[in-house]
C-alpha positions in Angstrom: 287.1 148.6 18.3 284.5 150.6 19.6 281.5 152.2 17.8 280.0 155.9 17.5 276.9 154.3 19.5 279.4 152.5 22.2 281.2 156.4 22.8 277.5 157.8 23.0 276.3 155.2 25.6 279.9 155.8 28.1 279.3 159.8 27.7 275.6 159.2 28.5 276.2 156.7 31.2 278.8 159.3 32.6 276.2 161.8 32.9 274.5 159.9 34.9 277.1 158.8 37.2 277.7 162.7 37.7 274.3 163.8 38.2 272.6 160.7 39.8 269.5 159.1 38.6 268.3 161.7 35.9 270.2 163.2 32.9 268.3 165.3 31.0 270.0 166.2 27.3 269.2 167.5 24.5 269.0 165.5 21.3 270.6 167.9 18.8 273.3 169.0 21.2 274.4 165.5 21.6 273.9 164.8 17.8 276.2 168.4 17.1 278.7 166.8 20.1 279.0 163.4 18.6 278.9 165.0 15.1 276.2 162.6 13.8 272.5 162.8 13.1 270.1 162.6 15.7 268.4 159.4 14.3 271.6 157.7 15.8 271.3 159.3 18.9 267.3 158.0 19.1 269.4 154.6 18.4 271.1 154.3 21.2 268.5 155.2 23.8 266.5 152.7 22.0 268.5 150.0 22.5 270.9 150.6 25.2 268.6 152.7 28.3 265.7 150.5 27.8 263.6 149.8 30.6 264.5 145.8 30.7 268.1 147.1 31.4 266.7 149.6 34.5 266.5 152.8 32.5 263.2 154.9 31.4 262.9 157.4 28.3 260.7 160.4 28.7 261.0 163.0 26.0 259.3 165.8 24.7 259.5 167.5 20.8 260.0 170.9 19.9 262.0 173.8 20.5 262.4 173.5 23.8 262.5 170.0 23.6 264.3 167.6 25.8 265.3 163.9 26.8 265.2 162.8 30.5 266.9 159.3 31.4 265.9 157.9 34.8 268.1 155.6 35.6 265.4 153.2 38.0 266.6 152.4 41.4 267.2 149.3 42.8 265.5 150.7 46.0 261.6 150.0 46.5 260.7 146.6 44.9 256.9 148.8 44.1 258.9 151.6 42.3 260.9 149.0 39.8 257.7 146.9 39.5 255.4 149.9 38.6 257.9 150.8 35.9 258.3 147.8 34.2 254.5 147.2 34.1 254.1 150.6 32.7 256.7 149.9 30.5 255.3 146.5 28.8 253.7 147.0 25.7 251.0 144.9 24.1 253.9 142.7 22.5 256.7 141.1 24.4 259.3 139.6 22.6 261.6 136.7 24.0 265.3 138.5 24.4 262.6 141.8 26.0 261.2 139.0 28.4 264.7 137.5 29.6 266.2 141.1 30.2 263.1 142.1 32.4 263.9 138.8 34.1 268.0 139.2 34.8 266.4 142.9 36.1 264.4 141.5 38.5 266.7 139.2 40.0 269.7 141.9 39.8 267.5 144.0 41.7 266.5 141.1 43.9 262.4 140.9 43.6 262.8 137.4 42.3 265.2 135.1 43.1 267.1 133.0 40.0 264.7 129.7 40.7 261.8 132.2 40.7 262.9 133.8 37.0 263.8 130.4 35.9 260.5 128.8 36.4 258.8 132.6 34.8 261.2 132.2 31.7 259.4 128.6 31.1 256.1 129.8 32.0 256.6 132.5 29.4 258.2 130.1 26.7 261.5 131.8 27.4 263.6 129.0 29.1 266.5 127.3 26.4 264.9 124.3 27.0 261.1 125.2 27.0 259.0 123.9 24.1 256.1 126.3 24.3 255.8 128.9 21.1 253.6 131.9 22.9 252.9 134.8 21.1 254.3 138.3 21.8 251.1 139.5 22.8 250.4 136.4 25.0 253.5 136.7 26.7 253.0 140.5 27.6 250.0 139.3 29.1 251.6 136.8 31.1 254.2 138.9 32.4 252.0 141.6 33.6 250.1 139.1 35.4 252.7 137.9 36.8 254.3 141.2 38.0 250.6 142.1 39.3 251.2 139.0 41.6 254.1 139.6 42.6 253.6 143.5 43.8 250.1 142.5 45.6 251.9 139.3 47.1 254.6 141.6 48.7 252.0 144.5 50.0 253.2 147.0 47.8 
């Protein structure tokens, strides 16, 4: 059975389809659509059009306040990278690190060996016995990104 959030993420998704690579919505208008609070709606963007899984947030507050959701295209390997660098905080969690890696590779920057060996690198593989940090794996995985932008010229 499907959820409030799962009816919220196909009407959002939809919008996209229709419009391209940018929706922009309003949060209460969605919340008044969906008849729930706009909390959930912040819920949803949080964990569904994250940046990991090719999406970027911008919003602003107020009265005239908005939500933009750029879907990222798979196009220039510079554009993705520069997103997903802007995107990684000080802390980097494990499940964070392995969806920025099935990105990559769905958008072909890296190729599955390549993630594989990252995701051990990073202490992300099944089988890796390494117990980095948050924080020391952000830094890892912007480095590594940094490498691999200046290695392709872009």
């Amino acid at each position: 059975m499907a959820t409030l959030s799962d009816y919220i993420e196909e009407y959002l998704r939809n919008l996209l389809e229709e419009s391209g690579e940018v929706v922009e919505i309003k949060r209460g208008e969605l919340a008044t659509r969906f008849r729930c609070v706009p909390s959930q709606i912040n819920y949803v963007l949080q964990t569904r059009f994250t940046p990991e899984r090719g999406y970027v947030i911008e919003s602003r507050r107020g009265g005239g306040g908005y939500i933009r959701i750029i879907r990222l295209s798979d196009g220039p390997r510079s554009r993705l990278l520069r997103a997903l660098i802007a995107n990684i905080g000080e802390k980097l969690t494990v499940s964070e690190a392995r969806g920025y890696l099935g990105r990559l590779v769905e958008a072909g920057v890296v190729t599955r060996r390549e993630a594989r060996l990252m995701a051990v690198a990073l202490g992300v593989d099944r089988g890796a016995t390494l117990k980095a940090g948050d924080s020391w794996r952000a830094t890892m995985m912007l480095k590594m990104l940094s490498v691999i932008s200046s290695v392709a010229g872009e």
